[in-house]
N, C-alpha and C positions, 0 to 999 in steps of 0.2 A: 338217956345218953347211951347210945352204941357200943358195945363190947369193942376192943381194940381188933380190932380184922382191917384188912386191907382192900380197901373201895379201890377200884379200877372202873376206867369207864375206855372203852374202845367204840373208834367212828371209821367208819369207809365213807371216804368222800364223794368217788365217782359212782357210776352207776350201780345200782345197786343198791345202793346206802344204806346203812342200820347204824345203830347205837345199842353197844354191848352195855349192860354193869354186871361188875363178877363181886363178891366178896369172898376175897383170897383166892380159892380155885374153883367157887361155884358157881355157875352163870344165875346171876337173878333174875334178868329178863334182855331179850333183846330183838327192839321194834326197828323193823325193816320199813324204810318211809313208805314203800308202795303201800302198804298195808295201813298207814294212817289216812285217815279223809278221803280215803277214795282219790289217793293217788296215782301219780301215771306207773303202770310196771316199767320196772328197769329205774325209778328214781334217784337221782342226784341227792346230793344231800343240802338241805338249804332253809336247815331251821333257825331263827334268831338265836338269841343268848338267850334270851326269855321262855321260848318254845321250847330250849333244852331245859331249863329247870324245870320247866312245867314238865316234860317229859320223866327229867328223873324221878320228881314228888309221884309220878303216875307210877313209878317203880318202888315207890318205898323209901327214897335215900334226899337231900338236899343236896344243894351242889357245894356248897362248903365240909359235904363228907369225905368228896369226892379224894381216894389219895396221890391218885395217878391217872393220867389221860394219854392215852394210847393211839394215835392216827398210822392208820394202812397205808403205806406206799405206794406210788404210782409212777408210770415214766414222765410225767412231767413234771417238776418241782421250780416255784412256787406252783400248787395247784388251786387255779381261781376257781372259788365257789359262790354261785347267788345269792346273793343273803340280803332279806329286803331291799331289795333293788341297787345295790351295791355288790361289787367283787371282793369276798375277802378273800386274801393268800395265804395258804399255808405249806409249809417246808414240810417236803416230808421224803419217806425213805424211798431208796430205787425200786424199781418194778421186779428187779433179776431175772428179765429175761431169758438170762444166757451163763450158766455158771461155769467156772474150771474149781479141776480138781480141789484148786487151793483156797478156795471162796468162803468166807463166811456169810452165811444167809442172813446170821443173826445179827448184822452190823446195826445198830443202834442210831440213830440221828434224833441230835435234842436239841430243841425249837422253843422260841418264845411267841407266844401269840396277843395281841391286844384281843382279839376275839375272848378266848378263854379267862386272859390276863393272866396268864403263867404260864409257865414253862409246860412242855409235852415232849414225848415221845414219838419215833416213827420206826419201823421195818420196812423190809421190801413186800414188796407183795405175795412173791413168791413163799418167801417168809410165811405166811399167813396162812396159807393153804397147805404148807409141809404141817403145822403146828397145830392148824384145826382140826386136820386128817389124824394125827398120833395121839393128839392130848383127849381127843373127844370120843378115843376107840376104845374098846374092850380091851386089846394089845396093850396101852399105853397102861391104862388101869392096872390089870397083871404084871405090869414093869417087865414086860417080854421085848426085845429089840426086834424092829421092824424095818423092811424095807418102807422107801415114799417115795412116790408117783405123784405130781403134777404134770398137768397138761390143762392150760388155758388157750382162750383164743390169741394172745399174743407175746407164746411164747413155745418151744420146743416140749416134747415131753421129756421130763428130766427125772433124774432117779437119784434116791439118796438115801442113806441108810442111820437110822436112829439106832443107838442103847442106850438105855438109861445110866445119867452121871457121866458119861461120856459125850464127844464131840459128833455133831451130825457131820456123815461124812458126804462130798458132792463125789458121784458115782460118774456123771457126767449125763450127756442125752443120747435117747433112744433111736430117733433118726429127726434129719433136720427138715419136719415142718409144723408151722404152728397150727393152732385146733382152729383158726380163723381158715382154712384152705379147705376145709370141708360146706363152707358157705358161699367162698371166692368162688369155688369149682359151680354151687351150684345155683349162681345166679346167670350163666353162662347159658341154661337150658331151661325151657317149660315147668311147670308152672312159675319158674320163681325169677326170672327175666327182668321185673320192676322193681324188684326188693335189689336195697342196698344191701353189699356185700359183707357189711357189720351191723346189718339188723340181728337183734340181739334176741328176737321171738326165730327167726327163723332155723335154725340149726334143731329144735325140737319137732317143726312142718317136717323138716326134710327127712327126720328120722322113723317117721310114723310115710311118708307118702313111699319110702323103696317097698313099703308090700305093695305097691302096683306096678312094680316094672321086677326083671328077670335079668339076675348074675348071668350077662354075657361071660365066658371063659376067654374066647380070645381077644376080648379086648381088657380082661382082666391080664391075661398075660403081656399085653402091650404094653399096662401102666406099671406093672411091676419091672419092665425090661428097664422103660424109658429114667424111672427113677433109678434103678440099680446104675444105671451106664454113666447118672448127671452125679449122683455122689462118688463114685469112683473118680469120674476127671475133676469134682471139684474139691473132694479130699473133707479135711476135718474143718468144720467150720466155727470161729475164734471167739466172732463178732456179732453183735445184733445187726449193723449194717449187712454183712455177709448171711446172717440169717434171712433177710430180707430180698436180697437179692440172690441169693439160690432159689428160693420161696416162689420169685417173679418167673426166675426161666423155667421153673418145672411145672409152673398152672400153667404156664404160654403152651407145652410141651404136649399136658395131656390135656387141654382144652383141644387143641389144633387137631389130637389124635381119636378124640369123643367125635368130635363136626364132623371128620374125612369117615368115619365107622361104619355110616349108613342104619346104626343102630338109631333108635325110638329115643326120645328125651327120657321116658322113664327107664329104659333098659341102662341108659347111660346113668343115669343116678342112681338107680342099683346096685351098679360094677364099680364105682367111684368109692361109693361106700363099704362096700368089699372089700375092695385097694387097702382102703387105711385100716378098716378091721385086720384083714390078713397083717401089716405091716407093725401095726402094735405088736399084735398076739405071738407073732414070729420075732421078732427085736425084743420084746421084754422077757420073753421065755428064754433067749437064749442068753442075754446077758444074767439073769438069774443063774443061768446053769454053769457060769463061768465064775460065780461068786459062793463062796462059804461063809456066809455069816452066824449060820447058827438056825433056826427055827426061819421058817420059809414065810415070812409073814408079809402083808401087805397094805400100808394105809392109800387111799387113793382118794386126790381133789382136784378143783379145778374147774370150769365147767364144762371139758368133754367127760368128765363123770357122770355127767346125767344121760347120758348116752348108753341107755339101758341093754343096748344090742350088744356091743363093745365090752361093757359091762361082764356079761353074762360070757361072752366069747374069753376074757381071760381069767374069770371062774372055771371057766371050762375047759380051758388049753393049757394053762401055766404052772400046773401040779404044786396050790398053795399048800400052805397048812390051814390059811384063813388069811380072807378078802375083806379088811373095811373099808365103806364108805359112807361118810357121814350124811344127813339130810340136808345138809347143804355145803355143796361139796362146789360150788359158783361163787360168786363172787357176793351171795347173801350173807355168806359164811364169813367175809372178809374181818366185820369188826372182830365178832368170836377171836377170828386166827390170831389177830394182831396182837388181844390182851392174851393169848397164848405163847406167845411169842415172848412177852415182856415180864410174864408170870415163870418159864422157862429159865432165861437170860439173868433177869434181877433177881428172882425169890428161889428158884430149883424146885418148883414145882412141875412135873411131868405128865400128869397127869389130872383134867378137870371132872369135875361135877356137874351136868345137867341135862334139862330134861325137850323133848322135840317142843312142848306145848308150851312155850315161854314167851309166847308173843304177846299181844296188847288184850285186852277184856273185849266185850263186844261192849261198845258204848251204849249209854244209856238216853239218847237223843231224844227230843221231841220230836213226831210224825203226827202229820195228819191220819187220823184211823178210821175218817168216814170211807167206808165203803169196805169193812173188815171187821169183822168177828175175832172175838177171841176167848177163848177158853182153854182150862190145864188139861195137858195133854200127856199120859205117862208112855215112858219107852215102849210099852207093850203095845198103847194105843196108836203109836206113828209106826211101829211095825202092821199093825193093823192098816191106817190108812195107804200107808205102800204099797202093801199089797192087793189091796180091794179098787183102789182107786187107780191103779198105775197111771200115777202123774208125779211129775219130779217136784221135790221137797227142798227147800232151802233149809238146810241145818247149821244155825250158831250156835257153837256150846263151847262154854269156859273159854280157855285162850288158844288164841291164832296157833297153827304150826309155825314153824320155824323151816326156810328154804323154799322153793316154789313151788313147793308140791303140797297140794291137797288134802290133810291124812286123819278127814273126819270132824274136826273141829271148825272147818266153815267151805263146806259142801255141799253139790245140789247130790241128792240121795235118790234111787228110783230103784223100781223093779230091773231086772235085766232079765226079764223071760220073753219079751216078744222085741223085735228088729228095727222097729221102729222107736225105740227110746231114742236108739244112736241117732236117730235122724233128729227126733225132736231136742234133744241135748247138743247136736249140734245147732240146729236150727236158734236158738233160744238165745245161745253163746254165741253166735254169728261167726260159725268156724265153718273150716271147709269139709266137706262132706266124706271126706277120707281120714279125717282126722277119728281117732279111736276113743273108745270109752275105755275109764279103768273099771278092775272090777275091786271091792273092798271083801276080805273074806275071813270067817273067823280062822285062825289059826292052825286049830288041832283039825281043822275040814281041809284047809284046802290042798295037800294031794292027794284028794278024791278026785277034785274037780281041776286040779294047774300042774303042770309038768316042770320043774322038779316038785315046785307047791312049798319051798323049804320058805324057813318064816323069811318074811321080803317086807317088815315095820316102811321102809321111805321111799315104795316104791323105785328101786333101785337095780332093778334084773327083768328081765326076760322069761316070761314061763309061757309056753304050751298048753294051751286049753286043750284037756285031755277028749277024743274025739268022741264020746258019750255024752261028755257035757256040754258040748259045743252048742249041741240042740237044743240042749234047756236054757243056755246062755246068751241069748245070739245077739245080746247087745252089746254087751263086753269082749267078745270074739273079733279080731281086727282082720283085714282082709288077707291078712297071710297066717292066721287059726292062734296067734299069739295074742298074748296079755299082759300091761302093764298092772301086774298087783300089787295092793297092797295087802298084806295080813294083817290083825289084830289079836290081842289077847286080854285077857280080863285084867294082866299086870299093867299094861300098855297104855288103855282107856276102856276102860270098866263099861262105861254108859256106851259106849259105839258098839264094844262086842257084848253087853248084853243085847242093843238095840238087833244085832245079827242072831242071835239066839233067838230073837222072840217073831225077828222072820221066817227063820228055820222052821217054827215049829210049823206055822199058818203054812211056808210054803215049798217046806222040804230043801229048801237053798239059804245055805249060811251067808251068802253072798247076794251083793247090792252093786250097780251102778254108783260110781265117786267120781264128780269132776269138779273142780272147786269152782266157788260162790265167786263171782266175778262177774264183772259187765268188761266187754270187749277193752284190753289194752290198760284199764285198772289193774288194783292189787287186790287182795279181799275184800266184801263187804264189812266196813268196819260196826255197823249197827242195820238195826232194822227197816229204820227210814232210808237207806239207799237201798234196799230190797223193791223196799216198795214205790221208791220213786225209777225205778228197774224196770218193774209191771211186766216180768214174762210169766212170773208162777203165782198159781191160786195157794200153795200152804206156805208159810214159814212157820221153822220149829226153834224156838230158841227159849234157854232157862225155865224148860218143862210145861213152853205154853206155846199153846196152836193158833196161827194167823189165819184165819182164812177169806181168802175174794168172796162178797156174796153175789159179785155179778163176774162169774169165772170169764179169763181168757181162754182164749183157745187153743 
């Protein structure tokens, strides 16, 4: 029998989907459905009653431990979800679009489900992502009071300020437009012309393709005119309807202003993207300098947080004390946020427990193995074949990261010393040929080789491949001399940064090629048999043992 602690279990229904369990403030595990069975990215949530308990016994816990259940908020309520071939509905809390001063985030809505058969809980959603960002930071831990920064695609960026034991305050928003305007804008021009304006892969394309086109200036200053002139005549905006329809006449505005420019489709999505970068960076810097709260702190979520450019530009401009953002700071994060939210409001807990690598085990499936070798292979040895072979390695080890990023636990692995990995790594992953490689590096190395190089664990920031190493790198090197890194350290994940150590030595580079284990439009490879029913690579490495093709592709 279980010690008396407090089971929570937290669900995000719409895309995205996870299922959290915490006991009391520490997260136990929580499986992101993409990340099950080789499901679609971006999934729905739409597991039976049955699926969930099987889920939870996969975590340790039965469902009758269960003491609390926690559902993320959404703008629509009832929100129908698929569930063996029927729509169940569940009530749940507002989206919070749009706060005033006087707003509580933490409004509570309590629901009875036949699904669950009891009673639940809901927040808003915005809810979710203020709570994930403060409870799951170093800030929150220190019991330091923090500013928070939300910004998702369907909502303003809004600010708000935490101290611990006290009330969150709403600050208000930064300027009115939602993070969806930066996709709206750029299905208007080349390449991205056939993409829906809420495809949900596309905002990370568009972020990686401005290294091909060039910050026009004067039509940079057009877009900053046209916005400044449409908020002036339309003043403070109340309403999510009025959010929406400011939103419509300013993309009409600077769409019409991109088309007349004469400027290049890429120049134009370069300068667009500027636009909002300058207008964060100059909006949140000044409303900081208008505010005394005490220590200059920052928690930051939502999914323009993965917006590593953005990122890095108010690191860099906004004279923190300290910048968090969590590893999934999107809407993977949602369940997390919500039993934060409820751990907060009910218990006064401020602060959680846990850790990036709490996703699911790699399964243990049956695969056909004809036509594959296999033998134990130690870290030292897949450093070895990395290096000697340069061909990219599929690595399963322990459990899934946590968020949508890649951070060593189920990643294709390669050399990054000759130019053509990027091609083959695209190639393999059926991405577009401008798309970037990360680079994974140990820790205490990488500002030899990354500009600032400061530790970046969830690949979250912008660094500069410093111009020495660029040469010895030129796989990881993106077309405009930057780097999505990640760092590692032997506290972090012991086996990844020793595996970096023991290429170091063979090949003088602490640093490897990381792009995660996926087939086009999937979530991680959840086992081995979808590797190999995959069929782009001759190695897989997983629980200290080597796969290999005896009739290689190519």
């Amino acid at each position: 029998m279980r010690d008396q602690r407090l089971i929570s279990l937290g669900i995000k229904l719409s895309h995205d989907s996870s299922v959290a369990l915490f006991s009391d403030n520490s997260l136990v595990r929580c499986y992101e459905i993409e990340k099950l069975d080789n499901n679609a990215r971006y999934s729905e949530y739409g597991l039976t009653r049955g699926e969930l308990s099987d889920l939870l016994l996969d975590m340790g816990y039965e469902w009758g431990e269960v003491d609390s259940v926690v559902v993320d908020g959404w703008h629509t309520t009832p929100y129908g979800v698929s569930v063996g071939g029927a729509t169940v509905p569940f009530e749940v809390g507002d989206y919070g679009h749009l706060y005033d001063v006087r707003a509580n985030p933490l409004a509570k809505k309590a629901a009875f489900s036949p699904y669950f058969d009891r009673e639940y809980s809901s927040y808003h959603h915005i809810a979710g992502h203020i709570y994930s960002a403060y409870c799951c930071s170093p800030i929150g831990r220190r019991g330091e009071p923090s500013f928070v920064l939300t910004w998702d695609g369907m909502s303003f960026p809004q600010l708000f300020h935490y101290s611990p034991g006290g009330p969150l305050e709403c600050l208000g928003y930064l300027f009115p437009m939602s993070g969806f305007i930066y996709t709206y804008f750029a299905v208007n021009f080349a390449p991205y012309k056939e993409y829906r304006p809420n495809d949900l892969s596309l905002a990370g394309k568009y972020m990686a393709y401005i290294a091909k086109g060039h910050r026009q200036p004067s039509l940079l200053e057009s877009f900053h005119a046209i916005f400044e002139k449409l908020v002036a005549r339309t003043g403070t905006v109340t309403t999510h309807d009025q959010m929406l329809e400011f939103e419509r006449a300013l993309l009409l505005k600077l769409v019409f202003r991109a088309k007349a420019s004469g400027f290049g489709d890429d120049d134009v999505l370069t300068t667009f993207h500027h636009f909002l970068e300058e207008v964060l960076v100059r909006t949140l810097a000044a409303r900081l300098d208008e505010l005394d709260k005490g220590p200059r702190n920052l928690c930051y979520a939502g999914g323009c947080a993965l917006n590593i450019k953005w990122n890095s530009a108010i690191r860099r401009s906004c004279n923190l004390a300290e910048l968090w953002i969590p590893p999934f700071p999107n809407d993977a994060g949602s369940a997390i946020g919500t039993v934060c939210c409820d751990l907060v409001a009910q218990h006064g807990y401020e602060s959680v427990d846990w850790d990036v690598y709490s996703g699911p085990s790699i399964r243990d499936t049956p695969w056909d193995s004809a036509g594959w070798s296999t033998r134990d292979c130690t870290l030292k040895d897949l450093a070895r074949l990395l290096h000697e072979s340069q061909e990219p390695v599929i690595v399963l080890h322990g459990r899934a990261e946590l968020g949508p990023r890649a951070l060593g636990n189920r990643s294709i692995m390669a050399a990054p010393t000759a130019p053509e990995m990027k091609v083959t790594l695209n190639r393999i992953k059926r991405r577009e040929s401008y798309r970037p490689v990360a680079p994974i590096c140990a820790e205490e190395d990488a500002p030899r080789f990354f500009d600032p190089g400061t530790p970046d664990p969830y690949m979250l920031y912008d660094h500069r491949v410093r111009p020495d190493a660029a040469e010895r790198l030129p796989a990881v090197c993106h077309l405009d001399g930057t780097a999505r890194l990640q760092t590692v350290n032997e506290r972090e994940n012991p086996e990844i940064h020793a595996l970096l150590r023991h290429y170091a030595e063979l090949s003088g580079l602490p640093v490897l090629c990381n792009t995660s284990a996926n087939d086009l439009g999937s979530g991680f490879f959840p086992d081995i048999r979808s590797v190999v029913e995959w069929g782009h690579v001759n190695y897989i490495w997983a629980k200290g043992k080597l796969y290999t093709r005896t009739a290689p592709v190519d």
